[in-house]
N, C-alpha and C positions, 0 to 999 in steps of 0.2 A: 815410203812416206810414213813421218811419224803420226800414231792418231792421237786429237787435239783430247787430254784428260777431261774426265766427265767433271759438270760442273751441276750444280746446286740449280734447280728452279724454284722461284720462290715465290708463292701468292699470300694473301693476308685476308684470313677471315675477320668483314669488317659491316656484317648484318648477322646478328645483333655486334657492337663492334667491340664487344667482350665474350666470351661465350660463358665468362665466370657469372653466377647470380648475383653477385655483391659488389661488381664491378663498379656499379655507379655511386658506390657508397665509398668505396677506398679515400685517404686522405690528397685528394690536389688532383683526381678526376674531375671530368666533368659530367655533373650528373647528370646532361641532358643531352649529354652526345650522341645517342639513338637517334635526336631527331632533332638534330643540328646543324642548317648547313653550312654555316661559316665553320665550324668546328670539322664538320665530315669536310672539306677544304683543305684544312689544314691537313688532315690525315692523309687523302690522297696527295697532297704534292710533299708531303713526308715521304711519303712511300717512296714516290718517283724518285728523289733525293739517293733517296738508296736503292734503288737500280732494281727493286721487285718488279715481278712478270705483271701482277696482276692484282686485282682490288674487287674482292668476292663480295658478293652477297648474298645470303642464304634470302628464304622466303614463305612467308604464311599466307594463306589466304582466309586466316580465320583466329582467334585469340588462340593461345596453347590450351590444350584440354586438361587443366590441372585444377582444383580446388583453389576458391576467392581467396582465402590466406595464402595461399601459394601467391598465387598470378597479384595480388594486391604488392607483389615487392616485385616484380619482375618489372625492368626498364623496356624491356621487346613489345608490349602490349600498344607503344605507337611507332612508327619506323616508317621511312617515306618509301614508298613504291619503288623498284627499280628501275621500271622504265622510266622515271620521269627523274629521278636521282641521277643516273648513272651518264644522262645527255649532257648533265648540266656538269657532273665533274668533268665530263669527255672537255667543255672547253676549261677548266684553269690547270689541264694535265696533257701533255704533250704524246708519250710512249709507254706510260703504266696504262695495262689492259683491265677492261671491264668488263666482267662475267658477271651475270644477272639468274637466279632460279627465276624459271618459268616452269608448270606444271605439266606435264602431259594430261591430269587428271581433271581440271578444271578450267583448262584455256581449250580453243580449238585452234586448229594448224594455223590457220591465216594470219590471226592474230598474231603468233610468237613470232611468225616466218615476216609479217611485214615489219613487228616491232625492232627485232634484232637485225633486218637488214638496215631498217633506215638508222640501227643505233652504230653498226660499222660505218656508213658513210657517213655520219656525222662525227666518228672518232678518227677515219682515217684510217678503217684497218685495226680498230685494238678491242670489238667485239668477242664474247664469248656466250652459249647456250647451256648454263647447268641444267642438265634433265631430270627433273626429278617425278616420281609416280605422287609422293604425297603421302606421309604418315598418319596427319593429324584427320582423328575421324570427324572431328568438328566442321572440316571443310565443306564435305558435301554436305552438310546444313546447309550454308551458303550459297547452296549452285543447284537448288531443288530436288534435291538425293535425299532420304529419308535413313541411307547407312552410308558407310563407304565402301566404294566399289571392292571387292575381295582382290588381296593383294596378287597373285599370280594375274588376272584380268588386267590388272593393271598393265603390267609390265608388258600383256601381250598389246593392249590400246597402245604402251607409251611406241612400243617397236611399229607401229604403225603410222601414227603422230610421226615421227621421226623420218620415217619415208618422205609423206606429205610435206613436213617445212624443208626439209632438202630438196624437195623435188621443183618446190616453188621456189625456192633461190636461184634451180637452173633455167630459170621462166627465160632470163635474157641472154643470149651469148655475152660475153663481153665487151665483145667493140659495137651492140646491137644499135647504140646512138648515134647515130651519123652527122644530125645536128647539120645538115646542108641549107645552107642560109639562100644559094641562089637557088635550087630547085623546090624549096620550102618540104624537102622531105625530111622528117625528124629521128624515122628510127626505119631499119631494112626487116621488112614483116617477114621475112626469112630466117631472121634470127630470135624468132621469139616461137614458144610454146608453149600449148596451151596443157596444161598436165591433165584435166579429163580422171582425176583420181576415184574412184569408189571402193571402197572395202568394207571389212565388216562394222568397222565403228566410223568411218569419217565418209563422206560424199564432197570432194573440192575440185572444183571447175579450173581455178587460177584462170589464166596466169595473173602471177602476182604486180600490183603498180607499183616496185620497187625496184630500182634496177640491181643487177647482181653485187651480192655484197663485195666489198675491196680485197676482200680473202676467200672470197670464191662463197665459204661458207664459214659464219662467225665460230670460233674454237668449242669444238663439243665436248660439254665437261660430264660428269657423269659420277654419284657418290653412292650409288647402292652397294651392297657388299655379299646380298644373298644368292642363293643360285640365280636365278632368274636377274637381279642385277647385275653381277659377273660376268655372265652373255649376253649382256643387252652392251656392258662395256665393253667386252672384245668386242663385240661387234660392230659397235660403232662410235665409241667414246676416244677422246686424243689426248683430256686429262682425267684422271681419277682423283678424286677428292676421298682418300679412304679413314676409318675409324678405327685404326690397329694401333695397340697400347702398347705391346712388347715386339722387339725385334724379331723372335721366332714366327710369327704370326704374321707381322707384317713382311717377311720374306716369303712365308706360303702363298701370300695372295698374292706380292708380285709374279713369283713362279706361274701361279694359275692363269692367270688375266695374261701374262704375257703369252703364258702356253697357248690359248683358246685363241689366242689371236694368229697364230700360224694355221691352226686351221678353218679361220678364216680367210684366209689368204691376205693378213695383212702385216706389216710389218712392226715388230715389237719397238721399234723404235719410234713410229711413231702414234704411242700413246706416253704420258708420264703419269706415274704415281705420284701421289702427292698426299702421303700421310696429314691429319693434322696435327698442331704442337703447338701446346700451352706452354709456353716459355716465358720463367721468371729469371731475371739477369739483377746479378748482385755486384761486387766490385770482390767480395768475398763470399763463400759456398753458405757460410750461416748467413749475409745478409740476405743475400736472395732467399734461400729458407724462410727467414723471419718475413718479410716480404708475402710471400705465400701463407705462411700460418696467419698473419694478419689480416690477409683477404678472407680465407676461410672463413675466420672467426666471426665474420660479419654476416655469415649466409646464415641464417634464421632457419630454425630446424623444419618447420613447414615448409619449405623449400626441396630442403634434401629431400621431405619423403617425396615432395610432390613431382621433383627430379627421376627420381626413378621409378614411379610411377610410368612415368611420360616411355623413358628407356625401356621401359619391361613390357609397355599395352598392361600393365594390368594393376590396380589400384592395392595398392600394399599397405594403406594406412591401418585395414586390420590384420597385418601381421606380426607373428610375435617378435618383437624387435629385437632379444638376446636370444634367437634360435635361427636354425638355421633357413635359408629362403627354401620356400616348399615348392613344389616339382609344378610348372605353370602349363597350361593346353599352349599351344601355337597362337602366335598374335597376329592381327590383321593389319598391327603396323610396321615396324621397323624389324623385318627376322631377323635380322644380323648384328642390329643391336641389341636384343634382348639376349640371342646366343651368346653375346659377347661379356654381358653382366653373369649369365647363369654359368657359364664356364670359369671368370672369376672367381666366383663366387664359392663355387665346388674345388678349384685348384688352391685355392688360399685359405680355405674354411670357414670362411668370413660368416660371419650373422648377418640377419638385416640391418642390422646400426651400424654397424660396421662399414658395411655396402652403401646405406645412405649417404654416409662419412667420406665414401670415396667420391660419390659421384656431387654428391650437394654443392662444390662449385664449379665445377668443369666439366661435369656430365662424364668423367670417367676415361676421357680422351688422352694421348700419350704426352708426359709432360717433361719437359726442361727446366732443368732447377739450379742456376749456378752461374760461374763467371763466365763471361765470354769463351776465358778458352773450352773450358767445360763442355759446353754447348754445342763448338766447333766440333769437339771432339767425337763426340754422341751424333753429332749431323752425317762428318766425314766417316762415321763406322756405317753408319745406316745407308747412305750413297754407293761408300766401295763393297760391300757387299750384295750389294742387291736388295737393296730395303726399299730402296724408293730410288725417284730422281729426283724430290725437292722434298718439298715443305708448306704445304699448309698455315700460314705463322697464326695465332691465336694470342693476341696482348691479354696481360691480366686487367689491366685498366689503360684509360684512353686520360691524357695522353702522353704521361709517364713511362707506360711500358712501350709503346710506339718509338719513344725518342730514344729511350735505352737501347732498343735492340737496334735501329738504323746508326747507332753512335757508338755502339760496343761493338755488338755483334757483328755486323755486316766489314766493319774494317777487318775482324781475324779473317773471317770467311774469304775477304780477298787478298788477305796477305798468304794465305794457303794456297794460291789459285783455287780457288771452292767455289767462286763466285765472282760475276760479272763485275768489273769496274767499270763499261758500259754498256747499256747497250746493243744488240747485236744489228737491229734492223727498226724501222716504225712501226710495224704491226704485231699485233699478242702474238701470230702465227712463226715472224720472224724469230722473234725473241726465243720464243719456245722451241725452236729447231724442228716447224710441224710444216711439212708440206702444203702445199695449197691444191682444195682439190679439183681436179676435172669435173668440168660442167658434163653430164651424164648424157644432154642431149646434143650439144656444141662442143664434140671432144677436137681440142687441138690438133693442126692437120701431122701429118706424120713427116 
């Protein structure tokens, strides 16, 4: 038996639904697409159109902690909630999946576990759970915390958290609704349990009032990248949403995350990588170029610093900006982002202007710059090698770069076999070639 060639999975970061700063400013954007629903409409059955897995959403619970000249140009400071966004694209979209951040750090279990079950049976199966610990310290402002929780804690709460909403997904068997109209019995109390959960940070009784989601469990997404995030994704993550700028790099961490998962006892197959990529699509290598220098040119220097700022945890506006970046303590937010600038930084020789320079519109993410085949090219090296299994997509502006890349890009990608022409099944799980998993307490009979 021949085995069927690896193909491409593709999701679309579309919260904030540019990740560029100056996005909402480009020429024949639209500038209020953050918080748009006819416009975020168009987007999703864009997507669907061209046969993407899935329609992400990142997530704040709190404005970006950057300086008012900063954040006074930023489009993300309004953005509609996910749970209450993501039901309403679930009806004008059929088979494009919806993955939503919810926090470990400022939800509690019930909430995310009943949110995202009732958001699979109102999609049919095309639910997902980004897990995120939470970077911005500003949050626990918010949520009666006077700091933010210290980042290792975190991750041991989110491994926790994580237990608790799977474990209240397994509340119902499957067939647990019997729905008998002549005996008026509705559901077999046989098939339900009660989880009875206590640990060190949550206490939940369940069981949960939501029947078991249509995928068993909505697709667990996961983008941390630090130790402590790395085993929290073997452990229990199915996609990786990762932040690796260069091919080298992004091959180490596939190798590792895939490795940790064997000794987990799970299978490398299924989880997917899924670098992201700032792709600008030209007809020619200099348009796209020009294209990008354009955007750029529009991010207002307050910005950049206030940009890396954010990446680094630590406030750079007094540092000397033609010298080189000086040696920083550990940060309580993002470790894996900041390792990621300071390794830059030191491989390239780069200054802080320099560094601001890179990251000012794109926060310094891995990018595509060029024609279709280009693109294809750079996809299908990063695939057959072991770089990833898809792609992250990141449009420079909405919704210009959206139609370019579903109207260039996507036709080489299937004229290479690289990518779906349709399709695989109805739910994120199908598409994604992810198993569906056993309920923990109602395991299928033998």
């Amino acid at each position: 038996m021949v085995a069927k060639a690896r193909q491409l999975k593709l999701g679309a970061f579309m919260r904030p639904i540019s990740i560029h700063t100056a996005a909402w400013r480009y020429p024949g954007a639209y500038a209020d697409a953050n918080f748009n629903f006819t416009h975020l409409k168009r987007f999703a059955q864009t997507l669907e159109r061209g046969r993407f897995d899935a329609f992400f959403m990142a997530d704040h619970l709190a404005l970006l902690n950057m300086p008012m000249a900063a954040l006074m140009r930023s489009a993300t400071v309004t953005s509609f909630d996910p749970m209450t966004l993501l039901p309403a694209l679930a009806v004008v979209t059929e088979r494009l999946g919806l993955i939503a951040t919810a926090s470990t750090s400022y939800n509690e279990p019930y909430h995310v576990a009943r949110k995202f079950a009732s958001l699979d049976h109102l999609s049919n199966g095309r639910a997902g759970w980004n897990v995120v610990t939470s970077a911005n310290p500003h949050e626990a402002l918010n949520f009666g915390r006077e700091e933010h929780i210290e980042h290792d804690e975190r991750y041991r709460r989110a491994r926790e958290f994580f237990d608790t909403v799977t474990g209240l997904w397994d509340s119902w068997a499957d067939d647990a609704f019997i729905r008998d109209v002549e005996s008026g019995v509705y559901f077999d109390p046989g098939k339900l349990h009660v989880l009875n959960h206590k640990g060190p940070y949550f206490s939940v009784r369940g069981p949960l009032n939501v029947a078991r989601p249509v995928q068993g469990w909505p697709v667990i997404v996961q983008a941390g990248a630090s130790e402590a995030g790395r085993t929290l994704a073997a452990e229990t993550a199915e996609v990786v949403f990762s932040g690796v700028a260069d091919l080298g790099s992004a091959r180490e961490l596939y190798a590792d995350i895939k490795g940790r998962m064997a000794r987990c006892a799970r299978s490398p197959d299924d989880l997917k990588i899924l670098p992201g990529a700032f792709v600008v699509t030209g007809e020619t290598l200099s348009e796209a170029r020009e294209k990008k220098r354009r955007l750029d040119g529009l991010v207002h220097p307050d910005s950049g610093i206030a940009t890396l700022s954010v990446l680094l945890g630590h406030d750079v506006s007094g540092f000397e900006l033609d010298g080189p970046l000086p040696a920083l303590p550990e940060s309580n937010a993002s470790q894996s982002g900041q390792r990621k600038l300071v390794e830059l930084a030191a491989r390239e020789n780069m200054t802080v202007r320099q560094l601001i320079q890179h990251v000012g519109g794109s926060f310094g993410v891995l990018e595509m710059i060029g024609t279709p085949s280009l693109i294809a090219d750079q996809m299908e090296e990063w695939l057959l090698t072991d770089a990833c299994d898809g792609f992250n997509i990141m449009f420079p502006y909405l919704p210009g770069g959206l139609d370019d890349f579903v109207v260039q890009v996507v036709p080489e990608l299937q004229r290479r076999g690289l990518f779906r022409r349709d399709y695989e099944g109805t739910t994120l799980r199908e598409n994604l070639g992810l198993p569906r998993p056993e309920n923990r307490f109602f395991p299928r009979p033998e």
